[in-house]
Residue frames relative to the residue before (quaternion, step in Angstrom):
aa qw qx qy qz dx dy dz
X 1.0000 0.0000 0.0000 0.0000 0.00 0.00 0.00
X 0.3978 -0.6836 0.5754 0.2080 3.60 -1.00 1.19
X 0.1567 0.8133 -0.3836 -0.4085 3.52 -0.20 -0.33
X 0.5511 0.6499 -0.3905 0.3485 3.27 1.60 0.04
X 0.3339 0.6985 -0.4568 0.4382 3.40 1.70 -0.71
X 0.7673 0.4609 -0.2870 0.3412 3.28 0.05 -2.59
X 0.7272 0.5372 -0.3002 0.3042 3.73 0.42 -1.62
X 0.6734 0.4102 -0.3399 0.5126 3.59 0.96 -1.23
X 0.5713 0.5331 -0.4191 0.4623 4.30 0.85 -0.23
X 0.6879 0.5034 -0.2363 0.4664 3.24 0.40 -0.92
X 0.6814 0.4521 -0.2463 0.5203 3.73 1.00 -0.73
X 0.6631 0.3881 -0.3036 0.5635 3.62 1.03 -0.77
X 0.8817 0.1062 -0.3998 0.2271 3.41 0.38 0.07
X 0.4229 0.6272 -0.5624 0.3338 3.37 1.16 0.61
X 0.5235 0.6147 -0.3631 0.4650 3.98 1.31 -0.83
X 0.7258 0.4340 -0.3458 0.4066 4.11 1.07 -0.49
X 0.6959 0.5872 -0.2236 0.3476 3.17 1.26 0.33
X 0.2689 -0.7941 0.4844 0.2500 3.61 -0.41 0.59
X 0.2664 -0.8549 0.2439 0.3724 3.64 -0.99 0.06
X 0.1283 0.4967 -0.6460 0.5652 3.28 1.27 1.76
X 0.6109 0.4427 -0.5719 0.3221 4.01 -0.21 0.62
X 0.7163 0.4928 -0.1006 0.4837 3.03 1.43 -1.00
X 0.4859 -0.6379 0.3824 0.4590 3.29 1.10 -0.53
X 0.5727 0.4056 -0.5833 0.4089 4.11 0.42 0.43
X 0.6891 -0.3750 0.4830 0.3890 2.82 -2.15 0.11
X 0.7339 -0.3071 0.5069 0.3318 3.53 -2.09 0.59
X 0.1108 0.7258 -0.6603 -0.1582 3.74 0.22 -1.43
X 0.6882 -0.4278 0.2061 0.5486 4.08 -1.27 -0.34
X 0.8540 -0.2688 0.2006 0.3976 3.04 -2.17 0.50
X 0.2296 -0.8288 0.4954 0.1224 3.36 -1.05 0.43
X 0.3694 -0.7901 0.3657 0.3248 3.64 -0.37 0.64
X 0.6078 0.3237 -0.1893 0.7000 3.67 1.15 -0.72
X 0.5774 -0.5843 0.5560 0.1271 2.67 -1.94 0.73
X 0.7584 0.4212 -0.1836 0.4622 3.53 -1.04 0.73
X 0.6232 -0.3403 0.4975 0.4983 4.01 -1.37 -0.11
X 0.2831 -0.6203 0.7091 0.1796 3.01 -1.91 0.82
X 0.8466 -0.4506 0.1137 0.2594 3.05 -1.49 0.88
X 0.6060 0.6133 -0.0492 0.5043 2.81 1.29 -1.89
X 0.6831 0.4735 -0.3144 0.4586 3.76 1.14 -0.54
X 0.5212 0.6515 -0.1670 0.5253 2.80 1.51 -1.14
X 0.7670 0.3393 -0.2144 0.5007 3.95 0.52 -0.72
X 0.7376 0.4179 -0.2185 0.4832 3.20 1.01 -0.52
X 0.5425 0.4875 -0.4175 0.5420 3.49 1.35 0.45
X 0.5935 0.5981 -0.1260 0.5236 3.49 1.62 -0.95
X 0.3694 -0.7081 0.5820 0.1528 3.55 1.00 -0.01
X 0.6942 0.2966 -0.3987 0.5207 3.66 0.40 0.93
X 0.8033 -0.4146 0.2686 0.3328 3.35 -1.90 0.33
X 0.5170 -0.4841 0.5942 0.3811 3.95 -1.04 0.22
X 0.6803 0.5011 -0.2184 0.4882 3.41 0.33 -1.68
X 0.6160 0.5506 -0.3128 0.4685 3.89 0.58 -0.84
X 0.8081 0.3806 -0.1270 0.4313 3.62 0.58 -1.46
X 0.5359 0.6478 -0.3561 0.4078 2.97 1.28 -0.78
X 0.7786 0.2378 -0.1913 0.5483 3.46 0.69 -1.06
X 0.5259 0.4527 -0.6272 0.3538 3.88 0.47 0.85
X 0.6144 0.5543 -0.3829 0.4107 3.58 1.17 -0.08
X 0.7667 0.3995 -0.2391 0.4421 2.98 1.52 -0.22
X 0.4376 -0.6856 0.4572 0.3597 3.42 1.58 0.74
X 0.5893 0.3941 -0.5873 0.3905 3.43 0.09 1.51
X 0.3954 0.6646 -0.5229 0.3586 4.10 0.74 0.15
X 0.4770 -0.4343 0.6905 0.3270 3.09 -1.86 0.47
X 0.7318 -0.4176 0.4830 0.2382 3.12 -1.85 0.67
X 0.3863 -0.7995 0.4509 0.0908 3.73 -0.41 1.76
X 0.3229 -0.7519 0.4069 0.4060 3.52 -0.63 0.92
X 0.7470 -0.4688 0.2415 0.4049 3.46 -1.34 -0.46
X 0.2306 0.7174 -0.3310 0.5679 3.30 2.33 -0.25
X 0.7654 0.4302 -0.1768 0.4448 3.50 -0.54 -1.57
X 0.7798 0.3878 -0.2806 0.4035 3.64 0.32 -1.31
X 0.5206 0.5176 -0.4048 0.5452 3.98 1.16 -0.46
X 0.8183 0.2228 -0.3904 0.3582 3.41 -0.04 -0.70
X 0.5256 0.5114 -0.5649 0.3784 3.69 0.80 -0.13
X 0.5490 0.6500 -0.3679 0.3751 3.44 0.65 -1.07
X 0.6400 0.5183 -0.1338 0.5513 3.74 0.93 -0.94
X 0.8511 0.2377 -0.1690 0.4365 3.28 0.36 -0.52
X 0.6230 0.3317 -0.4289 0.5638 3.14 1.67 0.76
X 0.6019 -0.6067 0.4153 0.3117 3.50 1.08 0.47
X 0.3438 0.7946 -0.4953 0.0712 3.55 1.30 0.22
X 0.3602 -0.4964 0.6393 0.4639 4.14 -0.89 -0.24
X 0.8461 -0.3341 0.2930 0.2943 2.71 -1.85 -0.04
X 0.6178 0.5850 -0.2317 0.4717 3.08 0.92 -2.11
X 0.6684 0.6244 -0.2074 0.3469 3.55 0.95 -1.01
X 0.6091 0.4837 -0.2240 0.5872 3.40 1.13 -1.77
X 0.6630 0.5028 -0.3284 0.4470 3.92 0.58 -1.45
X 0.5434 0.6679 -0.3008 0.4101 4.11 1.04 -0.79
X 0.7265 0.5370 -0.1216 0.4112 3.17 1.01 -1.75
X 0.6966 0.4509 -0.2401 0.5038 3.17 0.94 -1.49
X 0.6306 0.5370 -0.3948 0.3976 3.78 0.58 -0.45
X 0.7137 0.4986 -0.2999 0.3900 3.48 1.04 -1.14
X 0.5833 0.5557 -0.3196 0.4988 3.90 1.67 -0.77
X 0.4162 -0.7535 0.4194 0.2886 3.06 1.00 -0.63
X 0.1824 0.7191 -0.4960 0.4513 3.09 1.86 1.21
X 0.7650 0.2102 -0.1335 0.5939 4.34 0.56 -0.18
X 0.7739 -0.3878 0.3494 0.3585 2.93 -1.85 1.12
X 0.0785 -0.6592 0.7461 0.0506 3.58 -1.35 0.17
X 0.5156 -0.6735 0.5273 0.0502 3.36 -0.94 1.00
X 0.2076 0.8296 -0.5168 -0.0410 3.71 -0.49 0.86
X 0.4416 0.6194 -0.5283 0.3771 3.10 0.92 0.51
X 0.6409 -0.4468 0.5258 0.3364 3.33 -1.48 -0.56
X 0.5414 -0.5372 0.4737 0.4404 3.65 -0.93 1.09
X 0.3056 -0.5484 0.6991 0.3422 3.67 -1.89 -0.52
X 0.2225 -0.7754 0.5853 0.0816 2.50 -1.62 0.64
X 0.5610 0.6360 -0.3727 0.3766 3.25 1.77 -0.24
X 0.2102 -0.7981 0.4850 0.2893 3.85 -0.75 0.43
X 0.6726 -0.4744 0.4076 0.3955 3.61 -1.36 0.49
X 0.6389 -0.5424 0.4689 0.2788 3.34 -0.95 0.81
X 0.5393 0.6355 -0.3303 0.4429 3.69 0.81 -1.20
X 0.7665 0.5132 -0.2266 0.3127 3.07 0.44 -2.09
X 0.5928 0.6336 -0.2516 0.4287 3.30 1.10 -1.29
X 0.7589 0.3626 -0.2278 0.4906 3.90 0.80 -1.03
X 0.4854 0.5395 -0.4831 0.4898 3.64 1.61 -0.52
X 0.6665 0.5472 -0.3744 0.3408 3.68 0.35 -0.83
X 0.7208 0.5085 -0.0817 0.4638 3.34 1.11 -0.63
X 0.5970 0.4378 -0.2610 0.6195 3.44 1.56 -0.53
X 0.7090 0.3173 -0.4452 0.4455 4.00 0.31 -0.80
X 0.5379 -0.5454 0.6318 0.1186 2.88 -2.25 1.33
X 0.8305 0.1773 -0.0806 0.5219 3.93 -1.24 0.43
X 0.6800 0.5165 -0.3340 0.3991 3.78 0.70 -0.04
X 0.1438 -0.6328 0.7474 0.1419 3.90 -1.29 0.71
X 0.1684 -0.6934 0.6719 -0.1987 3.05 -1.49 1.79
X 0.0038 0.7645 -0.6281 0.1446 2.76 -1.17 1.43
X 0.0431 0.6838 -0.6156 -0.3893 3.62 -1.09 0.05
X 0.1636 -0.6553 0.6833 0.2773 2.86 -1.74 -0.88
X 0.6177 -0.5884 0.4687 0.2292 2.97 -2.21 0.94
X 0.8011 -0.2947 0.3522 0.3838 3.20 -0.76 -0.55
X 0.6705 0.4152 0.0486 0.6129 2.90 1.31 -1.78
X 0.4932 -0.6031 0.5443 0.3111 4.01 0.84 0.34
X 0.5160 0.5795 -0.5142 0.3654 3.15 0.74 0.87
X 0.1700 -0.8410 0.4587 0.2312 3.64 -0.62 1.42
X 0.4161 -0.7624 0.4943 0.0363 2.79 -1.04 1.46
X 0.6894 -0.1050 -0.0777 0.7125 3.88 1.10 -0.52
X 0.1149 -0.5273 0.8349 0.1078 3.39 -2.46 -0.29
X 0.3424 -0.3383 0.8619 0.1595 2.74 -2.41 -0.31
X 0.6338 -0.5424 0.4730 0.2836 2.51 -2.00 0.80
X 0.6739 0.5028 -0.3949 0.3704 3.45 0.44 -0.61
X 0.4708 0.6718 -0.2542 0.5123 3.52 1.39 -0.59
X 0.6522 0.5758 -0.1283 0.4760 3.50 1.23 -1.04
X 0.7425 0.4034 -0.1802 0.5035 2.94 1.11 -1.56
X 0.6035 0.6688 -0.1896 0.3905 3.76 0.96 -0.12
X 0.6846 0.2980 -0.0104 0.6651 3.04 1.17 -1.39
X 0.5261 -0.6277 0.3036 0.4869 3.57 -0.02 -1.89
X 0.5968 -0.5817 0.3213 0.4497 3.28 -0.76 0.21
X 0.3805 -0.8133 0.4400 -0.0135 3.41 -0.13 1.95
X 0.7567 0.4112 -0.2804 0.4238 3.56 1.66 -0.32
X 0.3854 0.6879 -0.4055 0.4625 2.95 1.95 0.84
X 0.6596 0.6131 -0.1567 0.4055 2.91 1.40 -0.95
X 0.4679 -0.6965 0.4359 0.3255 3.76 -1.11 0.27
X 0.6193 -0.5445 0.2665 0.4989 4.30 -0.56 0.18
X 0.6210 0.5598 -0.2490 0.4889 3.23 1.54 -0.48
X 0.8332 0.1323 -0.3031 0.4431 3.33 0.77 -0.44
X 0.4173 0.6748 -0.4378 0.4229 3.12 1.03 1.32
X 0.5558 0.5741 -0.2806 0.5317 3.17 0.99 1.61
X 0.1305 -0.9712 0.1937 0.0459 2.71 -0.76 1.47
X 0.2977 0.6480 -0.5215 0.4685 2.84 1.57 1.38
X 0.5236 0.4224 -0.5325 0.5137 4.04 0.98 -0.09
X 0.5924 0.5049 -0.4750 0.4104 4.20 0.61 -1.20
X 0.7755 0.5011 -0.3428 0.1734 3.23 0.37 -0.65
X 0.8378 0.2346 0.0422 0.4911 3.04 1.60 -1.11
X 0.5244 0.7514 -0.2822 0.2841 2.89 1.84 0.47
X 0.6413 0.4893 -0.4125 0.4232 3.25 1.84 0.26
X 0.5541 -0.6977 0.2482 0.3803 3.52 -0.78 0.14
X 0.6051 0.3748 -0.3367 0.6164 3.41 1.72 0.97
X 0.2549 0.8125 -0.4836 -0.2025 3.12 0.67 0.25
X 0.3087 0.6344 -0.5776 0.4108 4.03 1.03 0.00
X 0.7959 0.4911 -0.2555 0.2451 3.96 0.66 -0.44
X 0.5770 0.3228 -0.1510 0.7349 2.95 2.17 -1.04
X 0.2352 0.6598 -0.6850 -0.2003 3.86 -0.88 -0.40
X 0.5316 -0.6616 0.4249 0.3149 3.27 -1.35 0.98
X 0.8236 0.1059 -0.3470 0.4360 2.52 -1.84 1.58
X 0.6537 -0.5891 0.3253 0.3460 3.72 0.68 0.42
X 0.5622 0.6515 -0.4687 0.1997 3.74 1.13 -0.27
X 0.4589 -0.7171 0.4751 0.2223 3.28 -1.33 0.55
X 0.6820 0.2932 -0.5254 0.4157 3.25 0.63 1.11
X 0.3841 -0.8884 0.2495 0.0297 3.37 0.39 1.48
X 0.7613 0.4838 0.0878 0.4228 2.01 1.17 -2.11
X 0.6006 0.4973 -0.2167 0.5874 3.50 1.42 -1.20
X 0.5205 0.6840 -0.3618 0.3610 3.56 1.06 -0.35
X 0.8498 0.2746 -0.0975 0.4393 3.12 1.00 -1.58
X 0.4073 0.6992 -0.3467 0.4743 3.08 1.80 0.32
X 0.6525 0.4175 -0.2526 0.5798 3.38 1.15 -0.83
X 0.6167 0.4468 -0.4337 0.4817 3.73 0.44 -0.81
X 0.5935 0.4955 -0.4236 0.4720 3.97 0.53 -0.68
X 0.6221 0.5597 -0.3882 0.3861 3.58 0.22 -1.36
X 0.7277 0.4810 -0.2076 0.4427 3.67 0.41 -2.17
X 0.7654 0.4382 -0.3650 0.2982 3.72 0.53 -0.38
X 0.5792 0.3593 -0.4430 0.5824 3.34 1.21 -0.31
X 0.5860 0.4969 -0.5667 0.2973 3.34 0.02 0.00
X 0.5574 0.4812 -0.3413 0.5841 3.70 1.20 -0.99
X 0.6045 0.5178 -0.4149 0.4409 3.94 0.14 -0.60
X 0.6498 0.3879 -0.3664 0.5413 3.47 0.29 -1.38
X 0.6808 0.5188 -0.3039 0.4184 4.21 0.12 -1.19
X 0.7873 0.4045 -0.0163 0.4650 3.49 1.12 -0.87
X 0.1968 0.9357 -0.2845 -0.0683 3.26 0.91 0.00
X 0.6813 0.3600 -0.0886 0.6313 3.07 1.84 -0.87
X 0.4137 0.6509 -0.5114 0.3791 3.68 1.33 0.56
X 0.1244 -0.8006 0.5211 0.2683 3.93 -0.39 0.73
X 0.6391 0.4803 -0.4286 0.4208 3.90 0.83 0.28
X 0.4097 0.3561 -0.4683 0.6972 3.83 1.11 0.78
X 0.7098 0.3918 -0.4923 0.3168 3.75 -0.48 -1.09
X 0.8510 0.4169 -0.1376 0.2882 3.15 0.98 -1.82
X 0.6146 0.5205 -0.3852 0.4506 3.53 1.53 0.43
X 0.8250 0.2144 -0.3703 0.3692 2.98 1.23 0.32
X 0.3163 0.5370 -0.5757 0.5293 3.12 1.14 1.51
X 0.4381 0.7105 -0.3207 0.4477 3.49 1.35 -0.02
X 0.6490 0.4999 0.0170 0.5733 3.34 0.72 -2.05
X 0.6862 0.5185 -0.2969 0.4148 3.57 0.67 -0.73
X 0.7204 0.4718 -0.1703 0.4789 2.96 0.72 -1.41
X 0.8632 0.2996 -0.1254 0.3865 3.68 0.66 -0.23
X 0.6269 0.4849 -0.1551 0.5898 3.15 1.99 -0.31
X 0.2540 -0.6449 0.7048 0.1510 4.55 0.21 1.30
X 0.7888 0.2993 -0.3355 0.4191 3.99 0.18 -0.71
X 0.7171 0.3905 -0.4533 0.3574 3.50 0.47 -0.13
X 0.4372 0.7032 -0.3820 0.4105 3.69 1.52 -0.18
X 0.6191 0.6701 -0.0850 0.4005 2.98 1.47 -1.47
X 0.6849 0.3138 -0.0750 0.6533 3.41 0.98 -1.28
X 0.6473 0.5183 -0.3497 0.4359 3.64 0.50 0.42
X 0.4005 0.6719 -0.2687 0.5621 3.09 1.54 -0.94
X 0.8835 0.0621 -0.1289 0.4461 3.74 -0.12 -0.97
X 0.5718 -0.7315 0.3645 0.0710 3.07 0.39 1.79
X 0.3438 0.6804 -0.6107 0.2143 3.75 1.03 0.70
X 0.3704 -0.7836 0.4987 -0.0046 3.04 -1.65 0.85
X 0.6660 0.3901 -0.1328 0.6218 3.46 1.83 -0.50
X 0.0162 0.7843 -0.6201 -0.0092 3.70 -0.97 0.76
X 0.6279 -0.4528 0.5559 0.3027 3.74 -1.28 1.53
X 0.7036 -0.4855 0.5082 0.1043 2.85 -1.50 1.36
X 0.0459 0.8724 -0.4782 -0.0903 3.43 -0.38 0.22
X 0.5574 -0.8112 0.1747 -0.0278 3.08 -0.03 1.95
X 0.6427 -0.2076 0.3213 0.6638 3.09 1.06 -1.81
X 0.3476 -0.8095 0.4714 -0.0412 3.20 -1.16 1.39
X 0.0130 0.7426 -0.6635 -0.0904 4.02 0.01 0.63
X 0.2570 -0.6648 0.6989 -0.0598 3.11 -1.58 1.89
X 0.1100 -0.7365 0.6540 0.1334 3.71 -0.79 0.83
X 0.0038 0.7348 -0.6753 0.0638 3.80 -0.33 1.63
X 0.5989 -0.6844 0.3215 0.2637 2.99 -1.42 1.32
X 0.6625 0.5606 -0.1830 0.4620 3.83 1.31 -1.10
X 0.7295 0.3258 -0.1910 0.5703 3.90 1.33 -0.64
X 0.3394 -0.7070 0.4416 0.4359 3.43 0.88 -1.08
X 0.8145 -0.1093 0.1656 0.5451 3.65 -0.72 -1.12
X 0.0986 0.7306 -0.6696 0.0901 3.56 -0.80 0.93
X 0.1876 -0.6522 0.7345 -0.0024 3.15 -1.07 1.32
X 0.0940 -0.7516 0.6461 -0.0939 3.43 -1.74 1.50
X 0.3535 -0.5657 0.6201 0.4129 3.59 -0.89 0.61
X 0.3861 -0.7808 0.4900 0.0335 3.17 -1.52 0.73
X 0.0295 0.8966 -0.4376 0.0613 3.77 0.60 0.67
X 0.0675 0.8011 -0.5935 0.0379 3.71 -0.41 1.50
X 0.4127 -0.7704 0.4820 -0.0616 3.64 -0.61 1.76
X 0.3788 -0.6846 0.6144 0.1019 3.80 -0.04 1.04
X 0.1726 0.4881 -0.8490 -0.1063 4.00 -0.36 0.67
X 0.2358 -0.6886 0.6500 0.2186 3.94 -1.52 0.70
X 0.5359 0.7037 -0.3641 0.2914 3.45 1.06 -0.24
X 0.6968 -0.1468 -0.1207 0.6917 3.31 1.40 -0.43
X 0.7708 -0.5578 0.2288 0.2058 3.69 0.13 1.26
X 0.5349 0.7248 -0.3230 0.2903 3.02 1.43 0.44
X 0.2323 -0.7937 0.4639 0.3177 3.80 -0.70 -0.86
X 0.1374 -0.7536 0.6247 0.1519 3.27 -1.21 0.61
X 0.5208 -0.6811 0.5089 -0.0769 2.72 -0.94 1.71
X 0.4356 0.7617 -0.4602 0.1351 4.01 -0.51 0.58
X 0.1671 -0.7475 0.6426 0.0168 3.37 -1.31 1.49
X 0.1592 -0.6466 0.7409 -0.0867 2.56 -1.49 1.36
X 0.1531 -0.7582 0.6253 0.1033 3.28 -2.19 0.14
X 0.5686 -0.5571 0.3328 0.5055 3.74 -0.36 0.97
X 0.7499 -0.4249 0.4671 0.1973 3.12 -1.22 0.15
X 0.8554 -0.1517 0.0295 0.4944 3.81 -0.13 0.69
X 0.3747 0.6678 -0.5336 0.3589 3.08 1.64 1.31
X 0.6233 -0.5249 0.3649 0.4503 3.15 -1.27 0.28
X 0.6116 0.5202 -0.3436 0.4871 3.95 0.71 -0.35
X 0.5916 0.5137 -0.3627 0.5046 3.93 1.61 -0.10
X 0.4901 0.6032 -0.3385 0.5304 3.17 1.49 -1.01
X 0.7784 0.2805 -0.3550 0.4353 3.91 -0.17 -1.10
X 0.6119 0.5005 -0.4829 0.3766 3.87 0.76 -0.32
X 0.6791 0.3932 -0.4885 0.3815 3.30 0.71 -0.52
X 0.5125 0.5835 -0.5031 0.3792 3.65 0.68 -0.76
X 0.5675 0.6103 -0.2658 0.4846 3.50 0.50 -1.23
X 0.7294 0.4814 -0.3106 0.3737 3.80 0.64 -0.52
X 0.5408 0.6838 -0.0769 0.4838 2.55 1.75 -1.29
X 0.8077 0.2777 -0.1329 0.5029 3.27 0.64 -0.94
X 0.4855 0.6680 -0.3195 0.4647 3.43 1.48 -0.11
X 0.5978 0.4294 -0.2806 0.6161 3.44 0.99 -1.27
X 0.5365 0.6213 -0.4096 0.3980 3.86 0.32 -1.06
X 0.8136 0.1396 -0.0163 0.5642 3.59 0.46 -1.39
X 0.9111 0.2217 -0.1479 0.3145 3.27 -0.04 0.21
X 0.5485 -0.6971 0.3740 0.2706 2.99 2.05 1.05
X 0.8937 -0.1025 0.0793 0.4296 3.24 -2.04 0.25
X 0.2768 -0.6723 0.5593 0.3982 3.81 -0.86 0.30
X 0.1326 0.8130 -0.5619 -0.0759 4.24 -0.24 0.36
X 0.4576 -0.6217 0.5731 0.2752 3.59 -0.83 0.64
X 0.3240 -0.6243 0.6974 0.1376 3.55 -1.00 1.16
């Protein structure tokens, strides 16, 4: 059981709520933002005096009884309720180290799909394979070192990054929102890994916006659908955007694609074209 994890969650999201979310009246002006506690415990079916001190990281460990109804009575999602239970220590907790190795399969899938950039990733936004065409889009990742083959450093490793996002896409921002979200989730899953702990004590230390976005302890990121890439040789290419769960060893595959005989299929293929051109064979790293 975290309990500062649990207390500083539990505060961020009872403070995002109003209490016309929940059904009570407004009542008088309030000084703090959000449900008061006492509303909060008494939607939850458990003691003020109880909650009071899980926000304050002194409770005994909450049963699974206790944790549903809090969950409920902050309106949590899933991703949320599943967040909660991990931090009480109501759900497995990982102690091993993330992987990093990728399924053989995965490696030849990268290599077999036509018109598609493939990636995976680690846990940690570390890319782990590509295709060439994947290469030719983004960058050539086997120039690159294992360390800076990650894209939670691309994201936040300049000191604007609202000025550069990596690889030109135009949802920057929502980018690094999600990369924030996915690591504490891998932290909380990871707890005793020191290359998650330490990249984002990394990121922390050098990023005012990732401190920021960490601070409000979100845990769930919007689908992400479709992806506009600004590449210097094609220009704008929009791509449906497909991110695959391998759960077997926690990774993701990552694939853009573009209808058929759209103009954004047209610049991927160029892109192929010029990929192979510069970077030879297409081989999955």
């Amino acid at each position: 059981m975290d309990t500062q994890e649990l207390a500083a969650f539990l505060r961020s999201r009872r403070e995002r709520l109003l209490p016309r979310d929940v059904g009570l009246p407004a009542g008088a002006r309030r000084r703090t933002p959000g449900l008061r506690r006492e509303e909060v415990a008494v939607l939850a079916h458990i003691s003020t005096e109880y909650y009071v001190r899980l926000e304050q990281g002194r409770a005994p460990r909450p049963s699974s009884e206790v944790l549903a109804g809090i969950a409920g009575a902050l309106l949590l999602t899933a991703a949320e309720s599943e967040h909660l239970h991990v931090l009480a220590g109501a759900a497995p907790i990982r102690h091993d180290r993330h992987r990093r190795d990728v399924r053989p399969s995965i490696l030849a899938l990268l290599d077999r799909i036509p018109q598609t950039a493939g990636i995976v990733l680690s846990a940690a936004f570390e890319v782990l394979a590509w295709n060439g065409l994947a290469a030719a889009l983004m960058e050539d990742f086997a120039r690159l070192s294992p360390h800076e083959r990650n894209l939670a450093r691309r994201a936040f490793a300049t000191p604007a990054p609202t000025d550069d996002p990596p690889y030109g896409i135009s949802d920057g921002a929502e980018f690094r929102h999600h990369v924030v979200m996915q690591l504490r989730q891998a932290l909380t899953r990871y707890p005793s890994d020191p290359a998650i702990s330490g990249l984002v004590d990394e990121l922390g230390a050098g990023s005012a916006e990732l401190a920021r976005l960490w601070r409000r302890h979100d845990v769930q990121a919007a689908p992400v659908l479709t992806k506009t890439f600004r590449h210097p040789a094609v220009g704008s290419i929009t791509v449906d955007c497909d991110s695959l769960l391998l759960a077997d060893r926690d990774q993701h595959l990552v694939l853009y694609t573009a209808p058929p005989g759209s103009p954004d299929a047209e610049a991927l293929a160029l892109l192929a074209v010029l990929g192979s051109e510069r970077f030879g064979a297409a081989e999955p790293r």
